[in-house]
PAZAPA-4460 file (N, C-alpha, C; in steps of 0.05 Angstrom, whole numbers, plus 32768, in hexadecimal, padded with zeros to 4 digits):
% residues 125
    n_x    n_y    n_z   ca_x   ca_y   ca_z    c_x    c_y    c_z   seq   type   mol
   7D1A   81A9   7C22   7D12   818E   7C26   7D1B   8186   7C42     1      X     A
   7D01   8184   7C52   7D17   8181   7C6E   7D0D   8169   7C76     2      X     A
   7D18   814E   7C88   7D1A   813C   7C88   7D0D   8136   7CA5     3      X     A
   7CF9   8125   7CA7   7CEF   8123   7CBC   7CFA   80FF   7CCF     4      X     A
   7D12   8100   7CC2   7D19   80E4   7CC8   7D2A   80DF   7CE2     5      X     A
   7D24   80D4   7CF5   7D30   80CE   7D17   7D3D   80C0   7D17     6      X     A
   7D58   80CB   7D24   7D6E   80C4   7D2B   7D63   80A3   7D3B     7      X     A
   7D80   8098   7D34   7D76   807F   7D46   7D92   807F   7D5F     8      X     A
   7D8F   808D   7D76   7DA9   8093   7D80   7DB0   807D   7D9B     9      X     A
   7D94   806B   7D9D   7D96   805A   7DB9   7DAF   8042   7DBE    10      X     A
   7DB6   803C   7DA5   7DD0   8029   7DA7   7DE7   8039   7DAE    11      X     A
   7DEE   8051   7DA1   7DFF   8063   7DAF   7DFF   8065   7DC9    12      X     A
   7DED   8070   7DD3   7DEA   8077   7DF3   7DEA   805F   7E00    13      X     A
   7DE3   804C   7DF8   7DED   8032   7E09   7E0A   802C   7E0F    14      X     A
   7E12   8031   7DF0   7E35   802C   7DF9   7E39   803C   7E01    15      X     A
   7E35   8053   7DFC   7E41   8068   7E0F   7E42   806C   7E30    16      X     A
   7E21   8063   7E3A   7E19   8061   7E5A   7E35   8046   7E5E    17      X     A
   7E37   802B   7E4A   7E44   8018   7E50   7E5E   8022   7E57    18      X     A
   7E64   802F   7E4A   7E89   802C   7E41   7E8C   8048   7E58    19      X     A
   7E78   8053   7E66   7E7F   806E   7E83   7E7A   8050   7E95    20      X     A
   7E6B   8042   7E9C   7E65   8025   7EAB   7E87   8024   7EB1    21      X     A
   7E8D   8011   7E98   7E9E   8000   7E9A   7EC6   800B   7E9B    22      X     A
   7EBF   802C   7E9A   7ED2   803E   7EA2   7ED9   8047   7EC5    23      X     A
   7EBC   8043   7ED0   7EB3   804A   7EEE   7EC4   8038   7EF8    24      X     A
   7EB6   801A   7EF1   7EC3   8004   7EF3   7EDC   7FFB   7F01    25      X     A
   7EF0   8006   7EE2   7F07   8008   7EDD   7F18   8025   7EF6    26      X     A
   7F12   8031   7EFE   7F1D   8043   7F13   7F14   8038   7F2E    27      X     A
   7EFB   8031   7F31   7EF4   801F   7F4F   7F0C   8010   7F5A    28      X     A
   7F08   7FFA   7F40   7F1F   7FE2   7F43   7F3C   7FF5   7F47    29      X     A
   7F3C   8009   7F3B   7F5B   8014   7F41   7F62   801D   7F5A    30      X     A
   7F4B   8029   7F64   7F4F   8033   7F82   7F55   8017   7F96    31      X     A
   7F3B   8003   7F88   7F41   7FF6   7FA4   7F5C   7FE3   7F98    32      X     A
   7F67   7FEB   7F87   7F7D   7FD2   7F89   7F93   7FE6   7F90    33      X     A
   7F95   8006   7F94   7FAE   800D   7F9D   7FA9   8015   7FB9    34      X     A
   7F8F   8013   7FC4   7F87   8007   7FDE   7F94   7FF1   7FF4    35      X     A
   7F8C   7FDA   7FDD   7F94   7FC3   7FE7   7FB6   7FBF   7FED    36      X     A
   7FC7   7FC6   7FD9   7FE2   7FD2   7FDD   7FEA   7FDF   7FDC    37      X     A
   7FDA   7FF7   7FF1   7FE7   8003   8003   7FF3   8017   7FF1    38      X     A
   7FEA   801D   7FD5   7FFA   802C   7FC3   7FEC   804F   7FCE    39      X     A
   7FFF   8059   7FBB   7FED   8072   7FB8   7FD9   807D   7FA5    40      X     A
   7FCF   808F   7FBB   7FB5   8092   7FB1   7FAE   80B0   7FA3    41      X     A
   7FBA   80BB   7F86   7FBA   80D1   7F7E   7FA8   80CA   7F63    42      X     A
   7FAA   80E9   7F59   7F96   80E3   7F43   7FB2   80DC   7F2B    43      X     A
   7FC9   80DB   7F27   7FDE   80D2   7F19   7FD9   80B3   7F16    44      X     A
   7FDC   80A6   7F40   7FE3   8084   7F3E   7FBC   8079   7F36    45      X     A
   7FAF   8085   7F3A   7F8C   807D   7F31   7F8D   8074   7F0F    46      X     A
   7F94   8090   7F05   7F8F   8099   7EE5   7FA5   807F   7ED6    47      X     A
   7FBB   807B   7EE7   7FCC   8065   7ED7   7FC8   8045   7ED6    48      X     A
   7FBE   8046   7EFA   7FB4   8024   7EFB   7F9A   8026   7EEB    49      X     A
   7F90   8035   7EE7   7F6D   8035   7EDB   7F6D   8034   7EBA    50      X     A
   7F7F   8043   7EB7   7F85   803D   7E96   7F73   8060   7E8B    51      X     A
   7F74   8071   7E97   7F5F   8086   7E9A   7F6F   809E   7E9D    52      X     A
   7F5C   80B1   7E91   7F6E   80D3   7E90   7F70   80DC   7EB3    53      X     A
   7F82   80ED   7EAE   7F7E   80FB   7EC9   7F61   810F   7ECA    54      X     A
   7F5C   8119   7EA6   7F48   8128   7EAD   7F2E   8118   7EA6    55      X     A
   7F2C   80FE   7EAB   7F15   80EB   7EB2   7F0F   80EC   7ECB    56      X     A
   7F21   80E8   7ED8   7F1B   80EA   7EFA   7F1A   8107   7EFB    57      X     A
   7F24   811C   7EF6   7F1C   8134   7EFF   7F00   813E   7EF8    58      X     A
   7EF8   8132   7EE3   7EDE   813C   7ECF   7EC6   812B   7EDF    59      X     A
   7EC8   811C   7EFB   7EB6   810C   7EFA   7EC0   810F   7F1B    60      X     A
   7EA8   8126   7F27   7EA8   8128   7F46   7EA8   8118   7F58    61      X     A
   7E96   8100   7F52   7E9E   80E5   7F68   7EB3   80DF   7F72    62      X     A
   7EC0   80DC   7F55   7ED4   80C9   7F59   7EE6   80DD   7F5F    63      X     A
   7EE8   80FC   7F53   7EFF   810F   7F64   7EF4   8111   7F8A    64      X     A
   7EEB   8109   7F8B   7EE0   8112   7FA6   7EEE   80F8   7FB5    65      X     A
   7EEC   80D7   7FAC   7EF6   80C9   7FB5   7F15   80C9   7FBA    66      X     A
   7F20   80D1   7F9A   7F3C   80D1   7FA2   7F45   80E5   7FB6    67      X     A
   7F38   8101   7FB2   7F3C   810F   7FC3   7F43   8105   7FE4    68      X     A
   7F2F   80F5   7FE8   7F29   80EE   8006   7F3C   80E1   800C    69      X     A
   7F38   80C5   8001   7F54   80B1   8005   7F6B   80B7   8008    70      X     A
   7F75   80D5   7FF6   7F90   80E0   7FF3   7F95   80E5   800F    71      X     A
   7F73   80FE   8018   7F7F   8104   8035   7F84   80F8   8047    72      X     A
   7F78   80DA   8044   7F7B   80C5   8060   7F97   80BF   805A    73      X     A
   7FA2   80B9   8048   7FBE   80AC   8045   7FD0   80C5   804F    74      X     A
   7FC7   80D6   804E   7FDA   80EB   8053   7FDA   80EC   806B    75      X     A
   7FC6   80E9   807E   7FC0   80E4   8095   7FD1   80D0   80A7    76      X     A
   7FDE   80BA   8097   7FE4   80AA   80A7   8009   80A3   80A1    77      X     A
   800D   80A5   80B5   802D   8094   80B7   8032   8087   80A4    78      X     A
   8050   808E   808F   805C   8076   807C   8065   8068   8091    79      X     A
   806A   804F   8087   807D   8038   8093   8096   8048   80A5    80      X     A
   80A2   805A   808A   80C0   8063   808F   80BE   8078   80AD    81      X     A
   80A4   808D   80AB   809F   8097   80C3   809F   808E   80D8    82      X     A
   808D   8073   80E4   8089   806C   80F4   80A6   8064   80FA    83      X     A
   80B1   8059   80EF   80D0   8047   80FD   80E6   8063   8106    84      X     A
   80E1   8074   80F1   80F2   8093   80FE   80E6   809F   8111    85      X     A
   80CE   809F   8120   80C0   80A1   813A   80BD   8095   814A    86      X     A
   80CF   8081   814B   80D5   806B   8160   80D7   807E   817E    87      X     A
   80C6   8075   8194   80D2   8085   81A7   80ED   8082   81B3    88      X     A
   80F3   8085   81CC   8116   8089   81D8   8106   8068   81EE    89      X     A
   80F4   8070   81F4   80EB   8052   8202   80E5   803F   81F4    90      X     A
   80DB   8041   81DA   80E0   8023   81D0   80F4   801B   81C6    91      X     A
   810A   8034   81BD   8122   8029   81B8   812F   801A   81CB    92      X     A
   812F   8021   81EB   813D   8019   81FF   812E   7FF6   8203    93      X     A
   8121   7FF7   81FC   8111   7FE3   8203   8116   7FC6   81EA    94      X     A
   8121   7FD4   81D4   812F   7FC8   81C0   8147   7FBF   81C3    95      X     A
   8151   7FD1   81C7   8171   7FCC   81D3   8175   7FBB   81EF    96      X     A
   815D   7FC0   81FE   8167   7FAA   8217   8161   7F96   820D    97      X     A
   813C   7F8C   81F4   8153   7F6B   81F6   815B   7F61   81E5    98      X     A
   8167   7F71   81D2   8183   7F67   81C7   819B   7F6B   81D2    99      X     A
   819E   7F78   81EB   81B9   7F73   81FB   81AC   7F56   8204   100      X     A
   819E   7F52   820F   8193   7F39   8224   8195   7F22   8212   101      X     A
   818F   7F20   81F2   8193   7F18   81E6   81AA   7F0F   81DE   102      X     A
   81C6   7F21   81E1   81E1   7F25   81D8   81E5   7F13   81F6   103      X     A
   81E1   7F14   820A   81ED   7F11   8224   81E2   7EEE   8225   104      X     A
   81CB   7EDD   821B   81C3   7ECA   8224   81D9   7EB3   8206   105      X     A
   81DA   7EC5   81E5   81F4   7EBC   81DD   820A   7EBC   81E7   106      X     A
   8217   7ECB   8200   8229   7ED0   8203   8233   7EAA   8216   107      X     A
   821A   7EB2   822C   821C   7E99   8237   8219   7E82   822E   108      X     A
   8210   7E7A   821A   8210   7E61   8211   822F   7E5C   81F9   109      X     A
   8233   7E6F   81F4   8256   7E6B   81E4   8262   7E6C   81F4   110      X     A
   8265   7E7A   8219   826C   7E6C   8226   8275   7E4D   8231   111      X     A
   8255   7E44   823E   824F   7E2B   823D   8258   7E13   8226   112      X     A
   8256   7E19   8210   825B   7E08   81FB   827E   7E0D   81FF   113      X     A
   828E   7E18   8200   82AD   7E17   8201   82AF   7E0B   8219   114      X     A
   82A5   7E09   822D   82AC   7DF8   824C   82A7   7DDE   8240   115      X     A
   8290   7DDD   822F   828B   7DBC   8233   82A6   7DB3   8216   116      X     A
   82AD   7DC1   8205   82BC   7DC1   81F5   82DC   7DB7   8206   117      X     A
   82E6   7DC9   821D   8303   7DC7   8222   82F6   7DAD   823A   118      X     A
   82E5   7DA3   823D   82DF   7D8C   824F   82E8   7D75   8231   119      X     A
   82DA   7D76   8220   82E2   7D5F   820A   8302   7D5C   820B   120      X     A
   830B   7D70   8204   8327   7D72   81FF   8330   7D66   820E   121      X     A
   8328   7D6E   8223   833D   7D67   823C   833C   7D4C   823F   122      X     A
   831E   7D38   823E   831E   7D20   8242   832A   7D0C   8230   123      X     A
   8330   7D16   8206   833B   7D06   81FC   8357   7D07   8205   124      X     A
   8369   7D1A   8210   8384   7D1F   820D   8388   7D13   822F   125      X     A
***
């Protein structure tokens, strides 16, 4: 007795197309918000801000292709902590002169201010 009766499967596939939608979604927004601060950009910090497997993003070439990329630009570029430990020998010097020049224009005015100080003194006594 074989049944000639059709599946009705189009509400499925809707949530289903929906709920890959609204997953895409959900990793976009993750990139660009660890974008936006400057976070990192692995498939670990993606999969956790996104609420998503690691093997969602692996299983889904776009988006491995994006993180991929992004990873290599960040890799590409100077941390904070680098740049300040590659300070050259000339901008250091150039640091240090003017905070001596700095130290030297305090110096003169705690000068100045004690002259006009032993002038008070001197006039009440």
């Amino acid at each position: 007795m074989s049944s000639n009766h059709i599946r009705n499967t189009e509400g499925l596939i809707e949530f289903s197309q929906k709920k890959q939608q609204e997953t895409a979604q959900k990793v976009d927004k993750a990139i660009q918000e660890l974008t936006k601060l400057k976070g990192k950009i692995n498939f670990n910090s993606v999969a956790e801000e996104a609420g998503v497997s690691k093997a969602y993003l692996y299983k889904h070439p776009e988006i491995r292709e994006r993180i991929d990329m992004l990873r290599k630009q960040q890799e590409g570029l100077p941390s904070p902590g680098q740049v300040k430990r590659e300070m050259t020998d000339a901008s250091k010097d150039v640091l240090i002169a003017a905070k001596n020049k700095h130290i030297k224009e305090l110096q003169d005015e705690n000068k100045r201010l004690k002259d006009i100080l032993k002038r008070r003194y001197g006039e009440e006594y």
